[in-house]
N, C-alpha and C positions, 0 to 999 in steps of 0.2 A: 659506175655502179658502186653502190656503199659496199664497204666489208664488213660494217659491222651488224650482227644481226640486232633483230628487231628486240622490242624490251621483253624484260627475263631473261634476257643471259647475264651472268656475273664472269668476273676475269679472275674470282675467285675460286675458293674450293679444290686447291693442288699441291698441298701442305703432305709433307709423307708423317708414315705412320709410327706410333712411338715403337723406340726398339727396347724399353725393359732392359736397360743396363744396370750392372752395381751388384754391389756384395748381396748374396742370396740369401747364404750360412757366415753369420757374426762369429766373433771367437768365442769358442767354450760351449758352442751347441754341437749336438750330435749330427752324424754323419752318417749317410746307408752309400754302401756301392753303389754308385752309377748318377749318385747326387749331386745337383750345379750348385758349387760352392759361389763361383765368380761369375758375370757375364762381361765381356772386355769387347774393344775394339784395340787391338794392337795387344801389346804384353805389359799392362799395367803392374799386373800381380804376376809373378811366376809361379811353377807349379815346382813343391817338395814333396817330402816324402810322402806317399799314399794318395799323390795328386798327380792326374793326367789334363793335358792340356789340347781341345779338339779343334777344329781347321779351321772353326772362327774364332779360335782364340778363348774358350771358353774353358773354365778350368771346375773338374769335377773328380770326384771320390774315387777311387776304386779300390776301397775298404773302409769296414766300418770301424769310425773312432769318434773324437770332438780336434775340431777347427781350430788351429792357432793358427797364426800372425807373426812371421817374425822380418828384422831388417837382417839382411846379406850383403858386405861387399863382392860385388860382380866385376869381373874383367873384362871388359869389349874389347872386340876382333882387332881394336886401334891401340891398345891397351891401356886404355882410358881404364880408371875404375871408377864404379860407382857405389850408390847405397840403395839396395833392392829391396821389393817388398817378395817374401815368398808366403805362398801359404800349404802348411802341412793338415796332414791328419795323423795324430796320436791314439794307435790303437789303445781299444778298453779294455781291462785288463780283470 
């Protein structure tokens, strides 16, 4: 007995769905509480001052300011150190 069905079916069509990763909020734009600055898979960005980081890894406001960017050496659990990216929010003043 064949297994494969008859014409019109494709072995196509099983591609998953885009996931909207990447910087949301550029530096120097404003910022409201509760705004996704990052969207990440792992810890690309870290979160600083006025920035909370949620269980998928997503990094957003919690206060309002404008968005910087900056490099941080960070010390791993190995005591490796490296060169980080954080990103802050600078309240308005």
């Amino acid at each position: 007995m064949a297994h494969t069905k008859a014409t019109g079916s494709s072995r196509l069509g099983r591609d998953s769905q885009p996931k909207y990763l990447g910087v949301k909020l550029f530096a120097g734009q404003p910022a409201k509480p509760g705004s996704i600055i990052v969207r990440q898979r792992g810890t690309k960005f870290f979160p600083g001052k006025n920035v909370k980081r949620g269980s998928d890894d997503t990094l957003y406001s919690i206060a309002k300011g404008i968005v910087q960017f900056a490099s941080k050496k960070m010390t791993k659990f190995d005591g490796a150190r490296r060169l980080t990216k954080v990103v802050n929010v600078v309240p308005i003043k």
